[in-house]
SEBA-23383 format. One record per residue (C-alpha): x, y, z; residue number from 0. Coordinates in nm, 3 decimals, decimal comma, always signed. Last residue first. Example, Ala and Ser with C-alpha at 12.3 -4.5 7.8 and 13.67 -1.06 7.14 Angstrom:
<recs>
{east=+1,367 | north=-0,106 | up=+0,714 | pos=1} .
{east=+1,230 | north=-0,450 | up=+0,780 | pos=0} .
</recs>
This chain:
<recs>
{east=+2,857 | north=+2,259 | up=+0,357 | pos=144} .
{east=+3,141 | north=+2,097 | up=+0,477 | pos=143} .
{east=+3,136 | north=+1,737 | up=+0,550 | pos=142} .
{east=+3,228 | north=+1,493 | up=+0,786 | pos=141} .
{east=+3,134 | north=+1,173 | up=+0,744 | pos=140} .
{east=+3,434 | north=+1,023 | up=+0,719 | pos=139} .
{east=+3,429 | north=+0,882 | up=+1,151 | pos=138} .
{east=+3,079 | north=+0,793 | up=+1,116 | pos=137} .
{east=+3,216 | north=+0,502 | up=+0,875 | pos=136} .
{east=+3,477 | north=+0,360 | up=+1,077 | pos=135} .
{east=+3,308 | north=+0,357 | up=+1,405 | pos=134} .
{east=+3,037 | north=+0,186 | up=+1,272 | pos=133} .
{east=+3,168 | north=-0,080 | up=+1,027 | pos=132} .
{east=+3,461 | north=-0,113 | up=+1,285 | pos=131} .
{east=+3,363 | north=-0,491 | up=+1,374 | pos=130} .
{east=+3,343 | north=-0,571 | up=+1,003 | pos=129} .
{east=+3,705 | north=-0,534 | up=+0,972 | pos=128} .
{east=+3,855 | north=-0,442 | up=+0,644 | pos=127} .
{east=+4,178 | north=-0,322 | up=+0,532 | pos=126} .
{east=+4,204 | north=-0,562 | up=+0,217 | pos=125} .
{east=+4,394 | north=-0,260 | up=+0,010 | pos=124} .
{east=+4,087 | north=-0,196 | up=-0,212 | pos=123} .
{east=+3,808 | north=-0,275 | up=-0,017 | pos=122} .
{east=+3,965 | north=-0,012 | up=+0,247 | pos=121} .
{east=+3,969 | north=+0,265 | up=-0,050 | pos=120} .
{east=+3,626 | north=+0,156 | up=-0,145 | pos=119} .
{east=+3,505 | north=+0,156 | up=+0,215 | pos=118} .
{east=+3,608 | north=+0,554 | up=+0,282 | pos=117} .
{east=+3,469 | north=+0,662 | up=-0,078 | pos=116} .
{east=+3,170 | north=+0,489 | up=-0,053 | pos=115} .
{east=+3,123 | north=+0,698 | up=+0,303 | pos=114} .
{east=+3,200 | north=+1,037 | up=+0,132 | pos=113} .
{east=+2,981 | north=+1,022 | up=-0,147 | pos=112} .
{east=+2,697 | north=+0,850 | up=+0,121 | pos=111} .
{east=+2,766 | north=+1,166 | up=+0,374 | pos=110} .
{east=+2,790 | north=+1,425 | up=+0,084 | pos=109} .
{east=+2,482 | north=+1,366 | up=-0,062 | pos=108} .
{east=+2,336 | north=+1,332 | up=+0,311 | pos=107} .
{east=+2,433 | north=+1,643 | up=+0,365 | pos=106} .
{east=+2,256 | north=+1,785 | up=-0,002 | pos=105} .
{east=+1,977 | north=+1,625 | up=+0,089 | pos=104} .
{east=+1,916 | north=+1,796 | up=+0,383 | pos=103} .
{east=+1,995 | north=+2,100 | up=+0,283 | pos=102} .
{east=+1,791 | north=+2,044 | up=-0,055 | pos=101} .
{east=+1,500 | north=+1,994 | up=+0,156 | pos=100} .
{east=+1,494 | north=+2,264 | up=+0,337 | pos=99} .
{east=+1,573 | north=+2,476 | up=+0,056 | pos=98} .
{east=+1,277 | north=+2,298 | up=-0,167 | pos=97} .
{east=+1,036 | north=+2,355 | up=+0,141 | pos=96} .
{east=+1,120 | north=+2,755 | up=+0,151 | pos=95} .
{east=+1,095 | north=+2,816 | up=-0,247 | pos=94} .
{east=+0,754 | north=+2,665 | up=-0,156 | pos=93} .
{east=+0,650 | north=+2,326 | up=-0,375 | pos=92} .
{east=+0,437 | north=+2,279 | up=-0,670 | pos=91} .
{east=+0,561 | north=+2,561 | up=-0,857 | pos=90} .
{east=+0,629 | north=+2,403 | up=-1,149 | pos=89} .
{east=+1,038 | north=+2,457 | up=-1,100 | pos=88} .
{east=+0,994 | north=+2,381 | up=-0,769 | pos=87} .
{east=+0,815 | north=+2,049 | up=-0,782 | pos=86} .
{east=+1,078 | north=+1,957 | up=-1,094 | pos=85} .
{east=+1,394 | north=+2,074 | up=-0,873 | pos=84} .
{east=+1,231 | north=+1,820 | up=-0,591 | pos=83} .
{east=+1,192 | north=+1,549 | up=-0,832 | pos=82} .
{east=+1,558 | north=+1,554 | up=-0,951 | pos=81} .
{east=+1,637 | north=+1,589 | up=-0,585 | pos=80} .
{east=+1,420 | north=+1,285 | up=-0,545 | pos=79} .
{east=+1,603 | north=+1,050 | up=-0,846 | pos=78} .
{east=+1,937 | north=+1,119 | up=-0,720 | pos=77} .
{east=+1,897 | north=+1,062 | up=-0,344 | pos=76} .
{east=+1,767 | north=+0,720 | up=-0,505 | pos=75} .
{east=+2,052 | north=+0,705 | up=-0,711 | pos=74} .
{east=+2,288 | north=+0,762 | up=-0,381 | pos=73} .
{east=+2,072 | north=+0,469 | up=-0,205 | pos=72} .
{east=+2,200 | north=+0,277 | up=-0,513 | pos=71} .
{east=+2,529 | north=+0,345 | up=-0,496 | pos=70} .
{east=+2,493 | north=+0,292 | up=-0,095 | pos=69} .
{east=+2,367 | north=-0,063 | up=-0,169 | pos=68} .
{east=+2,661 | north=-0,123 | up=-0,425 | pos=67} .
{east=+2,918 | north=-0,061 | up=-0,158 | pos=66} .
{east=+2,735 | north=-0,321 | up=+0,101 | pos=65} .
{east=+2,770 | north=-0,576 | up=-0,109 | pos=64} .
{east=+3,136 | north=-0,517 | up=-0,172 | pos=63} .
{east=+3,171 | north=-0,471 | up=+0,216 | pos=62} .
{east=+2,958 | north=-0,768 | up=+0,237 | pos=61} .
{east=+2,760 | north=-0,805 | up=+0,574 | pos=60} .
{east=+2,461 | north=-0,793 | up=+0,385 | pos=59} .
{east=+2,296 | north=-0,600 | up=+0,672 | pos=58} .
{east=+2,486 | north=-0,290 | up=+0,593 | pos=57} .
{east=+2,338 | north=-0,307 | up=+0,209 | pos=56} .
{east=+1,999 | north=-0,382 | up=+0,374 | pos=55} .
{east=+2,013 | north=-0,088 | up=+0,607 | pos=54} .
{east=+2,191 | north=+0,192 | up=+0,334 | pos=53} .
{east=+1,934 | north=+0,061 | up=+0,099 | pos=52} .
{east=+1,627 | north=+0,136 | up=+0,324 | pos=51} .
{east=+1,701 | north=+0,490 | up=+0,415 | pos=50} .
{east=+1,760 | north=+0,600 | up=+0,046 | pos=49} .
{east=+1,448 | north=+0,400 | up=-0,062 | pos=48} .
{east=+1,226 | north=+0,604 | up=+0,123 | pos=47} .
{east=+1,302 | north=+0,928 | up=-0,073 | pos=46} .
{east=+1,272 | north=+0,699 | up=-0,406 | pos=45} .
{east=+0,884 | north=+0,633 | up=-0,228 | pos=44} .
{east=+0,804 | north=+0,954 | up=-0,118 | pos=43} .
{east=+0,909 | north=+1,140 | up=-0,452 | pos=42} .
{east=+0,704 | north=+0,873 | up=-0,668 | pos=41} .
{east=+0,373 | north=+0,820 | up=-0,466 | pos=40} .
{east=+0,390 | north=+1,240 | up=-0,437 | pos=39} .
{east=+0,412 | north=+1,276 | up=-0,803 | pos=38} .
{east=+0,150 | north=+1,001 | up=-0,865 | pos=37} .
{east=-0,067 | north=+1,192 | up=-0,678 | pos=36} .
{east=-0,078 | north=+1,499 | up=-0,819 | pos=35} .
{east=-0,457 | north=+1,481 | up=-0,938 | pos=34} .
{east=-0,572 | north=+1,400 | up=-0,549 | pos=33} .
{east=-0,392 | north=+1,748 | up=-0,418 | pos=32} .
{east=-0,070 | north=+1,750 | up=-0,233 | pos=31} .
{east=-0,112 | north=+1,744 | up=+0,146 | pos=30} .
{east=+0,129 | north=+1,411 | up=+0,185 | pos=29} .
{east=+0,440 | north=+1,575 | up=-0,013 | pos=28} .
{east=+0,638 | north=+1,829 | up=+0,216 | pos=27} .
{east=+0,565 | north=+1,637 | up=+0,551 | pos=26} .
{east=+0,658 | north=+1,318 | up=+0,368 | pos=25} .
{east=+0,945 | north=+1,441 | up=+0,159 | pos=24} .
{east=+1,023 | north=+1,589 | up=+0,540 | pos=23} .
{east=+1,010 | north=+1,241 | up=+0,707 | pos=22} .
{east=+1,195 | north=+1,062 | up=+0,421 | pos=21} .
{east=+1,519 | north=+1,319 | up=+0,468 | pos=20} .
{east=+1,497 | north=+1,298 | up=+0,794 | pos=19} .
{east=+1,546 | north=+0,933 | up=+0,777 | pos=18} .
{east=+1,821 | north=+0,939 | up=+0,546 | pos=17} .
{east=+2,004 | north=+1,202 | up=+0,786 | pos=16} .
{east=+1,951 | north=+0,882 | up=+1,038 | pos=15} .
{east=+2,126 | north=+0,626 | up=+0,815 | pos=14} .
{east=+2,383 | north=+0,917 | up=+0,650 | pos=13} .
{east=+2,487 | north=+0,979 | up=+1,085 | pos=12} .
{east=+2,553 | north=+0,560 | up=+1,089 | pos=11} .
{east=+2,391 | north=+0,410 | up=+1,473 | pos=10} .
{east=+2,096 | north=+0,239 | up=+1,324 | pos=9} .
{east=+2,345 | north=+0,105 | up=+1,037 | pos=8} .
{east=+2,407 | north=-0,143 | up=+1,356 | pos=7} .
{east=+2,114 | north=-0,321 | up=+1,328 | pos=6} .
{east=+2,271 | north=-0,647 | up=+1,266 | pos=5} .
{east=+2,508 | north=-0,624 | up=+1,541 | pos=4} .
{east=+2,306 | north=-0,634 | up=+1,792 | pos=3} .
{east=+2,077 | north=-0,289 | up=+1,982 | pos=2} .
{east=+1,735 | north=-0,277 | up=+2,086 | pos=1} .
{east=+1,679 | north=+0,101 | up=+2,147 | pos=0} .
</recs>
């Protein structure tokens, strides 16, 4: 993998769950019939945007920046959990693809909660260094299930 400094949200756990997530929306999402299609434009595209806030908000080099790019990658997550209880609800998706996907989007829930957290509270007292992005924010991501 080509590796410098601006692609270093390649290496964050939420970054890669984020991708997962996006792969199985698509897995889930692509076979659905021509009439549905708007539903499947819609959850593949706010699962997509997870992946691609938590880069560009990273790539801002900002810590405040980069804050309000996981908030939105968090409404995002939002928005296709929302459509995943609505796919289940109407049937539209196995009780099997809605837990798989609700694992994984319930990690990466907890990943991005947990990760804002982490950089808020260093925003806050000025204990920043952008050459620990990485190693500070795999360290908090942790989470129980």
């Amino acid at each position: 993998m080509r590796k410098n400094r601006n692609r270093g949200y390649q290496q964050l756990r939420v970054w890669e769950d984020a991708i997962e997530f996006y792969k199985l929306n698509c897995d889930v999402f692509r076979p659905f019939s021509y009439e549905l299609r708007r539903i499947t434009s819609q959850q593949v595209a706010s699962s997509d945007s997870i992946h691609r806030n938590i880069a560009e908000g990273y790539c801002r080099r900002s810590i405040r920046e980069y804050i309000q790019f996981l908030y939105i990658a968090l409404g995002s997550l939002g928005e296709t959990v929302s459509g995943l209880f609505a796919c289940r609800k109407a049937n539209q998706i196995t009780e099997d693809q809605f837990e798989e996907l609700d694992a994984v989007a319930f990690k990466l829930e907890n990943g991005l909660l947990k990760l804002i957290s982490k950089l808020e509270e260093k925003c806050e007292t000025g204990d920043w260094q952008d050459q620990l992005m990485i190693k500070e924010s795999n360290t908090i991501y942790e989470c129980n299930e």
